[in-house]
C-alpha positions as CSV (number, residue, x, y, z in Angstrom):
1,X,-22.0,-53.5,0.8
2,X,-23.8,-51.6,3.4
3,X,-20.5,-50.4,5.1
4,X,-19.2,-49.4,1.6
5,X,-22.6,-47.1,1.4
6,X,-22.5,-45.8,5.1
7,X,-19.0,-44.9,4.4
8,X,-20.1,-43.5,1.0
9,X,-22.4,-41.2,2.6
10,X,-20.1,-40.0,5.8
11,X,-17.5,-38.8,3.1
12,X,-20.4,-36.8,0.8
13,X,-22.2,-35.6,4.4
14,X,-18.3,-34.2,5.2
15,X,-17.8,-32.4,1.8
16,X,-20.7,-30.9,1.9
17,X,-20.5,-29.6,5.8
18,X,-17.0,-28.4,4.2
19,X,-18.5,-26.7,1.5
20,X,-21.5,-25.4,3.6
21,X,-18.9,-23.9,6.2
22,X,-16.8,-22.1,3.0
23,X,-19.7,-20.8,1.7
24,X,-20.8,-19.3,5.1
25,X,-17.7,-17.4,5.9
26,X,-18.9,-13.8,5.9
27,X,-17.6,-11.9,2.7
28,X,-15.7,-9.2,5.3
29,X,-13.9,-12.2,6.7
30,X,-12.9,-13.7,3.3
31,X,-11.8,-10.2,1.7
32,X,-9.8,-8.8,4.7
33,X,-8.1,-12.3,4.7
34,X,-6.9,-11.3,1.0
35,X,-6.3,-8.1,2.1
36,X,-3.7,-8.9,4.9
37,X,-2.3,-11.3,2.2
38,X,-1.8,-8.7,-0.1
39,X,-0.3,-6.5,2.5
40,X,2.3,-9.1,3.1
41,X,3.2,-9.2,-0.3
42,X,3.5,-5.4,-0.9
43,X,5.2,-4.6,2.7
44,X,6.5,-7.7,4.4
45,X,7.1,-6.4,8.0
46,X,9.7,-4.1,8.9
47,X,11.9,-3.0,6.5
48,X,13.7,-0.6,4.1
49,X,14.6,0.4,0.7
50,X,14.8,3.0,-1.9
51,X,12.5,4.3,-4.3
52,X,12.7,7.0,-7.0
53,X,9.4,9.2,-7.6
54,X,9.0,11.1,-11.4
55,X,6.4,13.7,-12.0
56,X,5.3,13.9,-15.8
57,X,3.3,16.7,-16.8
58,X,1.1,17.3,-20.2
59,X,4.3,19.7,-21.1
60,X,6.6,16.7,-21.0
61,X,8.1,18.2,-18.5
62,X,9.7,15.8,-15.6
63,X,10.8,16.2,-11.9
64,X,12.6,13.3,-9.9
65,X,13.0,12.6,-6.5
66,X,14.8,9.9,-4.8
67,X,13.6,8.3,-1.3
68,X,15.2,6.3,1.5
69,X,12.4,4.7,3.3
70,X,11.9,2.5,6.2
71,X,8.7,0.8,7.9
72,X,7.9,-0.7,10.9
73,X,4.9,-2.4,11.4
74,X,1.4,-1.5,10.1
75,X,1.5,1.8,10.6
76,X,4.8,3.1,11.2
77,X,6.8,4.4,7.8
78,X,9.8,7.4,7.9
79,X,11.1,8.9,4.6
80,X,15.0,10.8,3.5
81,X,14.6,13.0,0.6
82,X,18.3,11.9,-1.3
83,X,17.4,14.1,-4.3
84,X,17.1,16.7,-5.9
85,X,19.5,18.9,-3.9
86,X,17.1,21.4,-3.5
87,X,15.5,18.7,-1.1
88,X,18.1,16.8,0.2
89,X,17.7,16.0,3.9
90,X,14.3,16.8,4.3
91,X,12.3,14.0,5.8
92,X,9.4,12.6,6.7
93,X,7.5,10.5,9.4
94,X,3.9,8.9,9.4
95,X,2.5,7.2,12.8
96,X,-1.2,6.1,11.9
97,X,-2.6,8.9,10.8
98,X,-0.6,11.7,11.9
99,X,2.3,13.0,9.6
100,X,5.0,15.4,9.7
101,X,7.6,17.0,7.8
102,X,11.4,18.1,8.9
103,X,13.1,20.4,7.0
104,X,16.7,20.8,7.7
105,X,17.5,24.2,9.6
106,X,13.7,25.0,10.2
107,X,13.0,24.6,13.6
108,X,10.8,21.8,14.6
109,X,8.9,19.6,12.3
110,X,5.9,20.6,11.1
111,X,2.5,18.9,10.6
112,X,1.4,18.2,7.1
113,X,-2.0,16.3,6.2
114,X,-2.8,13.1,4.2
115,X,-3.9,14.4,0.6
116,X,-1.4,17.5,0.0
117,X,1.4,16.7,-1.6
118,X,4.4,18.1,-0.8
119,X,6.6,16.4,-4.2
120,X,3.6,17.5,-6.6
121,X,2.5,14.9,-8.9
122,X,-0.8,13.1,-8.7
123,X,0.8,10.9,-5.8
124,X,-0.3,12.9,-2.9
125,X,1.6,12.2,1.1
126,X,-0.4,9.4,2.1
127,X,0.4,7.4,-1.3
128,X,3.9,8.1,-0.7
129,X,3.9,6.9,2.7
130,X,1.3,4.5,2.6
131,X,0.2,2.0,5.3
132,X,-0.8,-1.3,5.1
133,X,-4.4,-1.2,3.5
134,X,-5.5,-3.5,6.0
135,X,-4.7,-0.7,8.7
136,X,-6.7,1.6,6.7
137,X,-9.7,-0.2,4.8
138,X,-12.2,-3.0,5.7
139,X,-13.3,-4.8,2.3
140,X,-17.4,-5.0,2.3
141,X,-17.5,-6.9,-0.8
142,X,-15.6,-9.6,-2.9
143,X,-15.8,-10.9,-6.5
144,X,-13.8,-13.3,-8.4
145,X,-13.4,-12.8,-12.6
146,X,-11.2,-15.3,-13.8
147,X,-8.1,-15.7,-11.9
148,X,-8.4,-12.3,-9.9
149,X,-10.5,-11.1,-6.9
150,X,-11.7,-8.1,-7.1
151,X,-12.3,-6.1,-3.8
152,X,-14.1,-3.5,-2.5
153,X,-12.6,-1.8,0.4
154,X,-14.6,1.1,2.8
155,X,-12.3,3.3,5.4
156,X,-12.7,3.1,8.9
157,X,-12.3,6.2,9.5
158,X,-13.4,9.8,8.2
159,X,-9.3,10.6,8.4
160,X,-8.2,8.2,6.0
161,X,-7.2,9.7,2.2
162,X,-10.2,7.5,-0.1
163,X,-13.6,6.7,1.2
164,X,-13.3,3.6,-0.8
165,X,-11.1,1.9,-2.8
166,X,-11.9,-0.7,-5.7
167,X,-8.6,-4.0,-6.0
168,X,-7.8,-6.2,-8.1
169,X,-5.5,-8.9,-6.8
170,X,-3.9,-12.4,-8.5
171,X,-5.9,-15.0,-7.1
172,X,-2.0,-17.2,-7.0
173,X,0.4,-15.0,-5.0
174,X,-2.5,-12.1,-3.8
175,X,0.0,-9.2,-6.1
176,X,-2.1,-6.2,-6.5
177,X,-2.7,-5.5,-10.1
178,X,-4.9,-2.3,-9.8
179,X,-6.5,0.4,-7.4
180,X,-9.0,2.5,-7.6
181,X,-9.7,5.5,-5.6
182,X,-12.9,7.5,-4.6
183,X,-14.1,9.9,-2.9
184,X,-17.5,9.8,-0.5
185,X,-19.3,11.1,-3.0
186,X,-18.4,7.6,-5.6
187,X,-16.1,10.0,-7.9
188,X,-13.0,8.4,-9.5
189,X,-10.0,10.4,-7.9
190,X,-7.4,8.4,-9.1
191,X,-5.9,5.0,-10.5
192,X,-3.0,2.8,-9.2
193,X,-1.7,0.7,-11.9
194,X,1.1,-2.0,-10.0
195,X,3.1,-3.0,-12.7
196,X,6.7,-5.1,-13.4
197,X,6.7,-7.9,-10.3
198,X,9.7,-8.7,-9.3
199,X,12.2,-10.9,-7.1
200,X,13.9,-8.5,-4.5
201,X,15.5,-11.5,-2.6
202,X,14.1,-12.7,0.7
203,X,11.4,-13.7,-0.5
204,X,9.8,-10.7,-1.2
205,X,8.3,-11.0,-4.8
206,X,6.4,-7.9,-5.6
207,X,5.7,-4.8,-7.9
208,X,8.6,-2.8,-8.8
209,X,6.8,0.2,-10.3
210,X,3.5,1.9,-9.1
211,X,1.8,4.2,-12.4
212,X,-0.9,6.4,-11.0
213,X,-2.9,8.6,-13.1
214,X,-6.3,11.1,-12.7
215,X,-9.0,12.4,-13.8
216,X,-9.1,15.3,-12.3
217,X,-5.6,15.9,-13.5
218,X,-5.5,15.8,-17.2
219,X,-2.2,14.8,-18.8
220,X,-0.4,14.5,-15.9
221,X,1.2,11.2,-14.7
222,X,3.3,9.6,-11.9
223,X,5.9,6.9,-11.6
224,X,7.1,5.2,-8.3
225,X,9.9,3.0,-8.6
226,X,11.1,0.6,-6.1
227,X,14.5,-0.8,-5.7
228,X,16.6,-2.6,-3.0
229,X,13.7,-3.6,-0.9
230,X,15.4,-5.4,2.5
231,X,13.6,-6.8,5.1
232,X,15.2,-5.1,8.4
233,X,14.0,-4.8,12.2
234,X,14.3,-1.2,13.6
235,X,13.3,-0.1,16.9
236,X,11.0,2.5,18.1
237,X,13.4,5.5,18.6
238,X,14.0,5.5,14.4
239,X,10.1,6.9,14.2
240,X,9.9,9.6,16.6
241,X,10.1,13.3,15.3
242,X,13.7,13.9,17.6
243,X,14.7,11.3,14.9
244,X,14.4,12.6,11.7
245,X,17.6,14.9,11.4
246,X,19.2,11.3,12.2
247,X,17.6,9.4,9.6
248,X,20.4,9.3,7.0
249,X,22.6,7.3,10.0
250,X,20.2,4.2,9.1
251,X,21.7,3.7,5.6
């Protein structure tokens, strides 16, 4: 009998170390664990597909662009304008924080910052050619309602597009469900609304469209739509500026 207790109390004395040590995990630690997780989901490593961008205004007027796109990396993300043929073989090429733009017969690329946008829209050139969040954001606190976490994420730097974001992510398979985006001074700038999850084969299971709409842009909407994701290794040369006339080789 007393072995039965001893043992009794070695196994509660265990579970409750276990749930001391869970419970002591700093909440930076736990949220930028769900943060990489969700980065995997959204961006799995290097690779490449196609997306189609629409503009809706309060008019009802529409624009539409089509993207080739490839990512290496964290931080490393290149982008052929397919259409309209107005913009055809532009392209474009983000390393960290630094972005550029080449337009076809117009000398050398030019720099172009994080929140213009050279498309219009309420997207603006770092939602286009977004990093991983993890590269970008540190989450300082974490929630849980129900079966998603909610996150908040600060910047790390002063160059990075939102001061802070607030996620929500599906506590099952970490898919984003929601972003919000402010500015330093707590003012809602825009929303991310991840929408239709789907099965792109090799096991990437994400988001197929991205809705994003703002306050501070009445009426006006923006659709990004995601097809043919492929995971796919490329090396360095493909994200240098000397490569950008070349891009349209990669498809």
């Amino acid at each position: 009998m007393r072995k039965n207790k001893l043992f009794f109390f070695v196994i509660l004395f265990s579970f409750s170390t276990f749930i001391w040590a869970q419970e002591s995990i700093p909440v930076s630690v736990k949220g930028n664990a769900i943060l990489k997780k969700v980065d995997e989901v959204l961006a799995p490593g290097s690779m490449e597909y196609y997306r189609k961008l629409i503009n809706e205004e309060p008019n009802g007027d529409k624009k539409e662009f089509i993207f080739y796109s490839v990512k290496k990396d964290r931080d490393k993300v290149a982008m052929l304008y397919l259409a309209p043929a107005s913009d055809k073989g532009r392209a474009t090429l983000r390393i960290g924080d630094n972005m550029w733009l080449y337009i076809p017969n117009v000398g050398k690329p030019i720099r172009i910052t994080s929140m213009q946008s050279i498309v219009g829209g309420v997207f603006n050139n770092a939602d286009i050619m977004r990093l991983d969040y993890s590269a970008e954001y540190d989450a300082v606190k974490l929630d849980e309602s129900g079966k998603e976490y909610v996150l908040d994420l600060k910047a790390k730097t002063r160059t990075v597009s939102y001061d802070s974001l607030k996620m929500w992510v599906i506590k099952k398979n970490n898919i984003v469900e929601k972003v919000e985006c402010y500015a330093a001074s707590g003012k809602l700038i825009k929303t991310l609304d991840f929408k239709q999850v789907k099965d792109f084969g090799g096991g990437v299971v994400r988001p197929a469209v991205i809705e994003t709409t703002s306050p501070l842009y009445r009426g006006y909407r923006s659709i990004m739509i995601y097809s043919n994701i492929k995971r796919k290794k490329f090396p360095d040369e493909v994200f240098t500026l000397d490569y950008l006339s070349r891009l349209a080789e990669l498809r």
